[in-house]
C-alpha positions in Angstrom: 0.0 0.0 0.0 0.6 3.7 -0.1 3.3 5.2 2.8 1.1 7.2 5.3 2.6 10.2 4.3 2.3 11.4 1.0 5.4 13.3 1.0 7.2 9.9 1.3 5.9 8.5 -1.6 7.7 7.8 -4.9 6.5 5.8 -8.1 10.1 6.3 -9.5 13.4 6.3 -8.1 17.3 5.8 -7.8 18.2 2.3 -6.2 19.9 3.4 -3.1 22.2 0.8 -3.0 22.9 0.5 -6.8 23.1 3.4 -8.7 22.9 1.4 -12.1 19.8 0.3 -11.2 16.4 3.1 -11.5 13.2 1.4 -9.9 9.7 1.9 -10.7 6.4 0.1 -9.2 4.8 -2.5 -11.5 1.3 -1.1 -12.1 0.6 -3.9 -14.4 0.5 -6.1 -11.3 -1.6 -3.6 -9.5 -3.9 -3.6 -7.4 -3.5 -7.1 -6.5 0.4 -7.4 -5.5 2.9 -4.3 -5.0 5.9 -4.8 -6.5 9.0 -3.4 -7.4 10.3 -3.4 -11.3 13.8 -2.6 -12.0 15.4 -0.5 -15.0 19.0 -1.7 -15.9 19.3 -0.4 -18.9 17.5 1.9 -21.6 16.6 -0.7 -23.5 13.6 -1.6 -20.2 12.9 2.2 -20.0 11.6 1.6 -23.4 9.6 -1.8 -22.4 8.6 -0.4 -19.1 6.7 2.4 -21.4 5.7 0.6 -23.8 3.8 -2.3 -22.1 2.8 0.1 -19.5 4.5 -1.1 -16.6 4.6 2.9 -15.9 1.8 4.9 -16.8 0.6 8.7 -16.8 2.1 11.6 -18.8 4.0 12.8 -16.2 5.7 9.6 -14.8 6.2 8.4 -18.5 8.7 11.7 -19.2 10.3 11.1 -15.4 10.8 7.7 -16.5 12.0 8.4 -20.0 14.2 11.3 -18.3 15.8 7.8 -16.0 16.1 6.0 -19.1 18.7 8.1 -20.6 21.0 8.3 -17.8 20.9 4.4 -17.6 22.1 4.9 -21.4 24.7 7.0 -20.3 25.9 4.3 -18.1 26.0 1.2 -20.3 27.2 2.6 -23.9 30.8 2.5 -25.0 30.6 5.6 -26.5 28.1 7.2 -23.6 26.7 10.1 -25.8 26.4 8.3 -29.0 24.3 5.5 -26.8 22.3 8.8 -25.2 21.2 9.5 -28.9 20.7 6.0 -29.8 18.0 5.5 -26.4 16.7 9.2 -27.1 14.8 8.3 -31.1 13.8 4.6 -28.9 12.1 6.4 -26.2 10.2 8.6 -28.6 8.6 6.0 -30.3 7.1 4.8 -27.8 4.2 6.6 -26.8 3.2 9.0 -29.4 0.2 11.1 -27.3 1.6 12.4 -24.3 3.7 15.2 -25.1 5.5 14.9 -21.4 8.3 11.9 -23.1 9.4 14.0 -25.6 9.7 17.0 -23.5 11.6 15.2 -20.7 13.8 13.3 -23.8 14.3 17.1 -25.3 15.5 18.4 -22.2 18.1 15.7 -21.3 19.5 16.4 -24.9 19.4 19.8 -24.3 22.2 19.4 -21.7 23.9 17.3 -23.5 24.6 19.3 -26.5 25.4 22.1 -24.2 28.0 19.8 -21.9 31.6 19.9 -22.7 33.8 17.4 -24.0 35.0 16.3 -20.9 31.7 16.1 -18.9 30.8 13.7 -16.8 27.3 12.5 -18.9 26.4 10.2 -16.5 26.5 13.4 -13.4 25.2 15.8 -16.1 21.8 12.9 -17.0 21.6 11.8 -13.5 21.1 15.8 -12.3 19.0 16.4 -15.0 16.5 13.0 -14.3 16.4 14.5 -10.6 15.6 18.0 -11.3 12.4 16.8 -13.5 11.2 14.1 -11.0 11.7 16.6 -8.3 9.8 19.8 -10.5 7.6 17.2 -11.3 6.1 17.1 -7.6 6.7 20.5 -7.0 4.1 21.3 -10.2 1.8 18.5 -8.9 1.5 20.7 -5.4 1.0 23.6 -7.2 -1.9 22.3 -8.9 -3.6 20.6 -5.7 -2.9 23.9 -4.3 -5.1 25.7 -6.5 -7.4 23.3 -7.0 -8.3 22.8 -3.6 -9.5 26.2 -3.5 -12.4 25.0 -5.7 -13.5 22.0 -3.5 -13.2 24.2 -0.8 -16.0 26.5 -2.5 -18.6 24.0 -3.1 -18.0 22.4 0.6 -18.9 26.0 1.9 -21.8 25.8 -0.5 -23.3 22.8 0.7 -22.5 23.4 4.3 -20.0 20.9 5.1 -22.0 18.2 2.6 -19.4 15.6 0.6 -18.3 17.5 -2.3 -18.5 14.4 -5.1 -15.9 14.6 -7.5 -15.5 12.4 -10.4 -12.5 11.6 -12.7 -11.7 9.3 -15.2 -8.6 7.4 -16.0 -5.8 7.4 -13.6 -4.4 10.7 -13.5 -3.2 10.2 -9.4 0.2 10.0 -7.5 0.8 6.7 -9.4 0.3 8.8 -13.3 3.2 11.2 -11.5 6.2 11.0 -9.5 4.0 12.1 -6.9 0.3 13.9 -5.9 -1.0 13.3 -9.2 -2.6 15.8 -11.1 -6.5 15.3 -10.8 -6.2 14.2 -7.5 -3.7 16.3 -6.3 -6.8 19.0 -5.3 -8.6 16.0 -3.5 -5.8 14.6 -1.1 -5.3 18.4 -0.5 -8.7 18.6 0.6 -8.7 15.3 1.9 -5.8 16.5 4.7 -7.6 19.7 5.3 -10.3 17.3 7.0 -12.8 18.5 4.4 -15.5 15.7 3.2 -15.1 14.3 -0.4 -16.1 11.5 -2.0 -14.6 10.8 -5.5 -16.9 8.5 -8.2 -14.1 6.1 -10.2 -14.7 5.4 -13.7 -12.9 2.0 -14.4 -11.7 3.2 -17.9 -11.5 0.7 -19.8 -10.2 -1.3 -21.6 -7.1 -1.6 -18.9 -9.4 -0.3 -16.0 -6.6 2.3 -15.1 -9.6 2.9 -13.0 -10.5 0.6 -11.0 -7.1 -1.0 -10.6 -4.9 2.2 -9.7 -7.0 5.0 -8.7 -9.7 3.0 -6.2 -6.1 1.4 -5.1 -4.3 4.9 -4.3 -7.9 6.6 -2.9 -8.3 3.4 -0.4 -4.7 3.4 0.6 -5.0 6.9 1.3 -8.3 6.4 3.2 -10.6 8.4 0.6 -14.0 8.0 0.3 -14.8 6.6 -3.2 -17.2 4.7 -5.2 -16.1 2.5 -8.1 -18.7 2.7 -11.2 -18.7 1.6 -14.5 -17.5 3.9 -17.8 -21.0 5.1 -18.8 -22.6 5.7 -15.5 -21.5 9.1 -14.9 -24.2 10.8 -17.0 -26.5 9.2 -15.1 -24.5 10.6 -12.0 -24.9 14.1 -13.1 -28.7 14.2 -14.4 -29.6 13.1 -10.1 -27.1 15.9 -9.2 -24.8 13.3 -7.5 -21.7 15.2 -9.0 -20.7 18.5 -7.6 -16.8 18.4 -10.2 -15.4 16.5 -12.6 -11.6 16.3 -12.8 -9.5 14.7 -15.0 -5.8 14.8 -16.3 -4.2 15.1 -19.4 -1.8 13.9 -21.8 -1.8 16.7 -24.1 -2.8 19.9 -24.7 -2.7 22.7 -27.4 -2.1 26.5 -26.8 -5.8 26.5 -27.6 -6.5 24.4 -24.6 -7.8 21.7 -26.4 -7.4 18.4 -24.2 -6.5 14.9 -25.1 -7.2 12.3 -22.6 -7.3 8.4 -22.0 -10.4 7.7 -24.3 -13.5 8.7 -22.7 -13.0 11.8 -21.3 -15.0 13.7 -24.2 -18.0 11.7 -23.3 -17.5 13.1 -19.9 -17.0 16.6 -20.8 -20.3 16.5 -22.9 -22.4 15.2 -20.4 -21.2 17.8 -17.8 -21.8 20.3 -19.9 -25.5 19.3 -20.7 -25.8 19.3 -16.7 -24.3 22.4 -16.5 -21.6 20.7 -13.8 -17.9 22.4 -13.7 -15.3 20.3 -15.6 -11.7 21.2 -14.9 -8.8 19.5 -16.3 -5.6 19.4 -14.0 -3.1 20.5 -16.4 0.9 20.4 -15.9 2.8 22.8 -18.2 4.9 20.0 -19.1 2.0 18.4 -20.6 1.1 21.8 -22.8 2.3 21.3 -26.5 3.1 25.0 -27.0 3.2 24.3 -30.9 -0.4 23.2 -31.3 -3.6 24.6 -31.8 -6.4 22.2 -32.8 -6.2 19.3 -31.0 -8.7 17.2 -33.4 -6.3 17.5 -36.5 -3.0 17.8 -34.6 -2.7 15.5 -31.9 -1.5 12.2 -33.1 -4.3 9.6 -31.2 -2.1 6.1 -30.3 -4.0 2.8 -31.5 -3.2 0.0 -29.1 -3.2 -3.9 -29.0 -6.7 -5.3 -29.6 -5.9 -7.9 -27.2 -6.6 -5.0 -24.6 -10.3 -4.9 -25.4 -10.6 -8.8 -26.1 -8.9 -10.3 -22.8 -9.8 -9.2 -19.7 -7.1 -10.2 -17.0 -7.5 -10.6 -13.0 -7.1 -13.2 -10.4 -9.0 -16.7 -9.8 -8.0 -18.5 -6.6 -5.1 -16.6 -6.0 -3.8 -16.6 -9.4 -3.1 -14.2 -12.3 -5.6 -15.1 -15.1 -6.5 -13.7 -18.3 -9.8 -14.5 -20.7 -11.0 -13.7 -23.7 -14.8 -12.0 -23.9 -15.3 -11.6 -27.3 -15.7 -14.0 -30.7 -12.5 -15.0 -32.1 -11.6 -13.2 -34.9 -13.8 -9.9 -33.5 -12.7 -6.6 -35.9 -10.9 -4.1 -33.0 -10.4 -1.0 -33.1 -8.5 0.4 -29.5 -8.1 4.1 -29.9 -6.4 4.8 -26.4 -7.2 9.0 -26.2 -9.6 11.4 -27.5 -9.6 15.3 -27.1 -12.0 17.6 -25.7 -12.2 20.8 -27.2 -11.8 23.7 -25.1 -15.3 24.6 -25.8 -16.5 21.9 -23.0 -13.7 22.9 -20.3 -14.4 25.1 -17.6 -11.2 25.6 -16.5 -7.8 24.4 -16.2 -5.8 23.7 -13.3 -2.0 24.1 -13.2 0.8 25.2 -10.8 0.5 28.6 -11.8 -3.2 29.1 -10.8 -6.4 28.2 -12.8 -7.3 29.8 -15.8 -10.5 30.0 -18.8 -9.5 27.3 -21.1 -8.1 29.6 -24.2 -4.7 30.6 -25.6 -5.2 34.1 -23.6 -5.9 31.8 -20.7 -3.0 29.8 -20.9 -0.8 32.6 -21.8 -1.7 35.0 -19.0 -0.5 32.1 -16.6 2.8 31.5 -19.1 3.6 34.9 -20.5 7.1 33.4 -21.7 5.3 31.1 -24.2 4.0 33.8 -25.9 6.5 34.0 -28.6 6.7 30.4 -29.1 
């Protein structure tokens, strides 16, 4: 389970007693067993992101951030490996613009290092400073969004304020805090009442098995419910917020999400219910505007919609639920246009979903 103290916790870190070795938990395994997967080279940075042992924008850039400092350890030539893991890691998520900002970065110091630098100091420095930003953006943003929660609470006189999100986009999607739920444990700690509704997102229940993990071990109230309930949710008035994360978004605030999160926006707006995304400016892509046409949308395995995969009698099982030989089609995101989002939350403060938005919280993007 979770360390009591959420300042203790890490989802990725530096093997104390090996340096060549970065660990990482093994969400695949959650929530049933907590374990601990190790990166020894770039080569399982790449695997680890791919097969989504890690998962979440924000971890997925810490992790790719690791990745290359573990190249900088195991390559003869250490910079020419650096390069070599760098093109890997970028093909391996193509949505979530936090990998190739965290890969960009690291090569950023590189080219900049001098000939006799110490690459694997310079990489090691640089995979620290984003894991550690990383949480200090993640308070930012349950900072400011806890200012919301505390709003409604006052509103309904003390009442739960029910929150729902979708996806994971939690302390396990970042390096720490989360993003969507960074506002809730915030509000959680102040003693205030909340009570968070859990979509299960499918098709790998990011849900169900690491959200309703992280709320329980941090003893917060929740309710798990299936994808398309949360209409339903809003016409009774059982949702006071939704919050979710993000993966990417333009300068035009147009959001792309785990799959689903459209669906959600419409619905809130129809029920006139506040939906904010909690946005890290990591995860901003600066250089696009409509996220329909622009943002790349990542088709994954069928076998994620045809198998479902749990435990019978103490073992790890997977089955299949559909007709052999079932078409598939697995888009993994979708984007919301700004249109439908109330607000967005980020370290800086929350802001109207719009490039004047955006930019009045990031004036030094302006140019970009």
């Amino acid at each position: 389970m979770l360390p009591e103290s959420a300042e203790d916790f890490r989802t990725i870190w530096l093997n104390p007693d090996d340096h060549s070795v970065v660990q990482v938990i093994d969400q695949r395994k959650l929530p049933h067993d907590y374990s601990i997967h190790e990166l020894r080279s770039w080569t399982d940075g790449v695997v680890a992101i791919t097969e989504m042992t890690v998962r979440g924008a924000p971890l997925i850039g810490a992790t790719a951030a690791w990745s290359l400092y573990l190249a900088s350890l195991h390559g003869i030539a250490p910079e020419a490996e650096i390069r070599t893991a760098a093109a890997a890691l970028l093909e391996s998520r193509p949505t979530a613009v936090n990998l190739r900002w965290a890969v960009e970065r690291v090569l950023a110091r590189v080219d900049t290092a001098s000939q006799d630098s110490d690459l694997v100091a310079l990489t090691r420095l640089e995979a620290e400073s984003i894991c550690d930003e990383d949480i200090a953006i993640c308070r930012g943003i349950g900072e400011h969004g806890l200012r919301l929660i505390e709003e409604i609470s006052a509103r309904k006189n003390g009442a739960p304020v029910n929150i729902l999100t979708h996806c994971n986009a939690g302390s396990l999607a970042t390096v720490n805090w989360g993003t969507a739920t960074a506002p809730i444990y915030f509000a959680h700690q102040k003693g205030i009442a909340v009570h968070v509704w859990v979509d299960e997102t499918r098709p790998r229940n990011q849900g169900s098995q690491l959200t309703a993990w992280e709320l329980a071990a941090n003893h917060v109230p929740h309710t798990l419910i299936v994808d398309n309930t949360g209409g339903h949710l809003m016409q009774h008035d059982k949702v006071d917020l939704v919050i979710t994360g993000t993966d990417r978004t333009t300068r035009c605030a147009d959001v792309a999400n785990k799959i689903g999160t459209y669906l959600k926006a419409l619905a809130a707006t129809d029920n006139n219910i506040p939906f904010y995304v909690a946005l890290p400016s990591t995860t901003i892509d600066w250089n696009s505007r409509d996220g329909i046409l622009e943002i790349p949308i990542e088709e994954r395995d069928p076998l994620e919609l045809t198998e479902t995969c749990g435990i019978s009698n103490g073992k790890s099982i997977c089955v299949r639920t559909v007709a052999p030989d079932t078409p598939v089609s697995n888009y993994a995101f979708d984007v919301t246009p700004a249109r439908l989002v109330t607000g967005l939350i980020t370290e800086r403060g929350i802001c109207s979903a719009s490039e004047a938005g955006l930019l009045g919280l990031f004036p030094e993007m302006r140019e970009i």
